[in-house]
N, C-alpha and C positions, 0 to 999 in steps of 0.2 A: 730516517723519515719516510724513506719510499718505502722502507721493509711494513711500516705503521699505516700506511696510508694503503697496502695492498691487504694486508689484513683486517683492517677494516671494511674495506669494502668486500672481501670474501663475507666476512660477519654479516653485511646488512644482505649479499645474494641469499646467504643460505636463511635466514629470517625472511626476509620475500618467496623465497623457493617453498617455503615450510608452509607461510601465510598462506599463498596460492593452493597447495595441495590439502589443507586443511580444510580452506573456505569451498574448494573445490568437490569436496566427499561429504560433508557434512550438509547434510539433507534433511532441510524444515520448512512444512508445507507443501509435499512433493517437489520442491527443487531445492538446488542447490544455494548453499549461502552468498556465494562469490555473487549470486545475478543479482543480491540486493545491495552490493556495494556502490555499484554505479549501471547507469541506465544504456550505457551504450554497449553491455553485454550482450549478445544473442545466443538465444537458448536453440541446440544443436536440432533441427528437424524439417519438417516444413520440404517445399516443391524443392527448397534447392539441394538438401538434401541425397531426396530421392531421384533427381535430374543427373546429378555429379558421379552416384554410385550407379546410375543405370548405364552413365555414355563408357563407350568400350571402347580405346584408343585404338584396338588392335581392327577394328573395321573399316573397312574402304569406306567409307561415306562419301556420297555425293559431294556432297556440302555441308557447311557448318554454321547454324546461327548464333552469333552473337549481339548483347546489348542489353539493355535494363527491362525493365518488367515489358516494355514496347514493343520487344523481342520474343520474352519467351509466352505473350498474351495474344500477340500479333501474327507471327509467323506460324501456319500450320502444316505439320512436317505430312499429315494425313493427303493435305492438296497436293505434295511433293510423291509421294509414293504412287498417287492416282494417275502420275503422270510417267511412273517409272523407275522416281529417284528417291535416293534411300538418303534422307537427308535428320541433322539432329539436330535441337532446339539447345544451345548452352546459356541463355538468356537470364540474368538473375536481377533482382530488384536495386532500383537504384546502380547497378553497375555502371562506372565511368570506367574513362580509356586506362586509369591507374591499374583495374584489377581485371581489364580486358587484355592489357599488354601480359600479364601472368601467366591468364589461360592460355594466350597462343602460346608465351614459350612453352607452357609446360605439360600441355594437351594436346596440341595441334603439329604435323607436318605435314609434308605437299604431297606423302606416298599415301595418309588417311583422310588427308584431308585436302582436295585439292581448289577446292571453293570457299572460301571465308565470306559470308554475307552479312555486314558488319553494321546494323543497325544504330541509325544515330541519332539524338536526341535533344532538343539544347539543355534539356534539365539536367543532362548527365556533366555537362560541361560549367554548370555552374553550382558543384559543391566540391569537397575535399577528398568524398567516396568513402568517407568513415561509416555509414551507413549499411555500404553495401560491401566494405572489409569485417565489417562485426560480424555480417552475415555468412559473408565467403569463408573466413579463418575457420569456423566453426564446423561450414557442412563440407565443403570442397576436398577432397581424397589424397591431393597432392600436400605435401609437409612443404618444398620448397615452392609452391605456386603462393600455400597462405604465407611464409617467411617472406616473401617477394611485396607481397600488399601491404602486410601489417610494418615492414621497413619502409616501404615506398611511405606510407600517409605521413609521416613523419610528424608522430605526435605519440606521447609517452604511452596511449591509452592502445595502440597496438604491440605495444609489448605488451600488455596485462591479456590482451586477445589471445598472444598466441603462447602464451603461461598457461594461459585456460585449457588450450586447445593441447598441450602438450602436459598437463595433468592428470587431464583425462581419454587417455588412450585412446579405450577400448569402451568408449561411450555407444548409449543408442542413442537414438533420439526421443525428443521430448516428447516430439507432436508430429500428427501424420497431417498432410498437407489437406485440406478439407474438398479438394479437387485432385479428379485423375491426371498424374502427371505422366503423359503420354510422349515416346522422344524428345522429352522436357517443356515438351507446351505444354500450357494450361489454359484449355474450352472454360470461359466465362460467359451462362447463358442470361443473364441478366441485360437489360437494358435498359438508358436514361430516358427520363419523363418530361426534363425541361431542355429548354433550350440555352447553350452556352453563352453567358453577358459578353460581348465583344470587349476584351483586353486594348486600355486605353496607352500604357505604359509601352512606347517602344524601343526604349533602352535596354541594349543585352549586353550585359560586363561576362563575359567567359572566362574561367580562370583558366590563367597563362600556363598553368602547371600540367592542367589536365587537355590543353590545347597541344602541347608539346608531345605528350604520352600519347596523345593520339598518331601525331607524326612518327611518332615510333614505333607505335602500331602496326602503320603501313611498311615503316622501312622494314621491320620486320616479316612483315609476311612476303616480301620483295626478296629481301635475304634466305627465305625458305624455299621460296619458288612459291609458296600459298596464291594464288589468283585472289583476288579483291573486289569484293562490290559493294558501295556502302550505296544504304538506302533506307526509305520514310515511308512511313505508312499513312495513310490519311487523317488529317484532323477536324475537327469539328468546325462546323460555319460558326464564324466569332472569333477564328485563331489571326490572329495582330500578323499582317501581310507583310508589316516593313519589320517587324522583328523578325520574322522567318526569312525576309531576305538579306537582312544581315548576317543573321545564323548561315545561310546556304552562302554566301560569301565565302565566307570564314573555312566551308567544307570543300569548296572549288580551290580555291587556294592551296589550302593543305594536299589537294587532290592534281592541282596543274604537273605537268608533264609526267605522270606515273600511269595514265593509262586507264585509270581504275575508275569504272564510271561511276555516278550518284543517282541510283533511282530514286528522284523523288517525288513522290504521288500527294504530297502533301493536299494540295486544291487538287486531284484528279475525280472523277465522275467517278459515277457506279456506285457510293455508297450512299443510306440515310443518315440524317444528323442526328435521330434518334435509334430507331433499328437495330442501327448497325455498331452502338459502342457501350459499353457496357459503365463508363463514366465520363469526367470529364475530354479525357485523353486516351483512353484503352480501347480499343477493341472489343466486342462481343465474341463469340466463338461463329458468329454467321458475317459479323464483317469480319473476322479475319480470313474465311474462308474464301469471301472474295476478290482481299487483298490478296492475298497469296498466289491465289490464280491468277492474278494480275500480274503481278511478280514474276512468275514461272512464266507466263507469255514473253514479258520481257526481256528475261535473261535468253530464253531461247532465241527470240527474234535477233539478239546482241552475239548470239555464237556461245555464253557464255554457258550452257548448257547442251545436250545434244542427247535424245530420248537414243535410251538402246536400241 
């Protein structure tokens, strides 16, 4: 019975092995047939891409950004170098602490990396991070960082992710990002016309799953000796005061006796509510410019930098 029941399921891998690799090469309509089976494919190119193959583990970097597009839109590594520091943007769309905990183990140590600037979000705390694994499995460099994500989401559709990713080797990419992807930031010169309708809802349910990962986040860069600073960048006048302090609860908490401060500029001065962002919640390339400077004043004033 066991002998029947392992050769059977030998029979259905290698028919899925086959499937995969078939739907995988076979190319109609300039792409691939697998990306018409299901919608949470991502087709291999784009900023993250060319972000993942630019960063070079083997450089001293200053510092290191991480977090969801808040991150790599937000943070400009350009305001970081004018200051002396050689800093790099890892910051990719929709990333939560699931496939942030990856990166550090599998990018990051305390001899390349000795500043972790770990940008936080509540949006990234409130989904599964299937979004930004479709994405990651596909452009990310590391085999065991996507193996890390597509097992952590725990749902069948990252195993089909990284079938994908493991079919096609020696892939290019699809599409080249429509923006320069500079130390992995991406200048968005665009700016909003209206003004944000003030958010009535102030109930925040954060998933417990991705609350956790983030604690582990920390332990880990604790574990490495990584230095830690998580921090916010400003949001638009309209953003719900008692949801964001429930949200910065939630980050005090997880942050009590570790040392590790929380810049948050959330309500801080010095930006427009139009000027300065380039949608509802982004950045422009001119308010991130100022954000940043902001940033860099602070960590200096904190010791947590120090110009050569």
């Amino acid at each position: 019975m066991l002998k029947r029941g392992l050769l059977f399921l030998g029979v259905v891998l290698a028919v899925y092995a086959v499937a995969v690799l078939c739907l995988s090469h076979v190319v109609c309509s300039g792409r691939a047939l697998i990306f018409r089976t299901g919608d949470y494919y991502n087709w291999p190119g784009g900023d993250t891409w060319a972000r993942f193959r630019a960063f070079d583990r083997s450089v001293e970097w200053d510092a290191v950004i991480i977090g969801s597009s808040h991150a790599y839109r937000g943070y400009d590594p350009a305001v970081f170098a004018e200051q002396g520091y050689n800093v790099y943007n890892l910051g990719s769309s929709a990333q939560t602490p699931l496939n942030s905990y990856h990166i550090i183990k599998h990018y990051l140590d305390s001899a390349h990396c000795p500043l972790l600037i770990f940008d936080v979000y509540e949006g990234i705390f409130l989904n599964t991070g299937l979004e930004s694994t479709a994405d990651l499995t596909q452009n990310i460099t590391s085999d065991k960082a996507a193996l890390g994500m597509a097992w952590g989401l725990r749902d069948l559709r990252g195993l089909n992710m990284m079938a994908l990713r493991w079919a096609v080797r020696h892939r290019r990419p699809y599409y080249e990002s429509p923006h320069p992807v500079v130390k992995g930031f991406v200048a968005l010169p665009d700016s909003v016309t209206r003004a944000l309708l003030p958010a009535r809802n102030s109930t925040l349910v954060l998933q417990e799953r991705q609350k956790e990962l983030f604690r582990q986040c920390v332990r880990l860069c604790q574990e490495r000796g990584i230095r830690m600073v998580v921090a916010q960048h400003q949001a638009r006048k309209g953003t719900n005061a008692e949801r964001h302090a429930a949200f910065t609860a939630f980050i005090d908490s997880s942050l009590a006796g570790t040392s590790i401060p929380n810049l948050d500029l959330t309500f801080a001065p010095g930006l427009h509510d139009l000027h300065h962002f380039a949608d509802h919640n982004h950045l422009n390339a001119a308010g991130a410019r100022i954000f940043t400077g902001q940033l860099v004043d602070s960590l200096e004033a904190l010791g947590w930098l120090s110009r050569p």
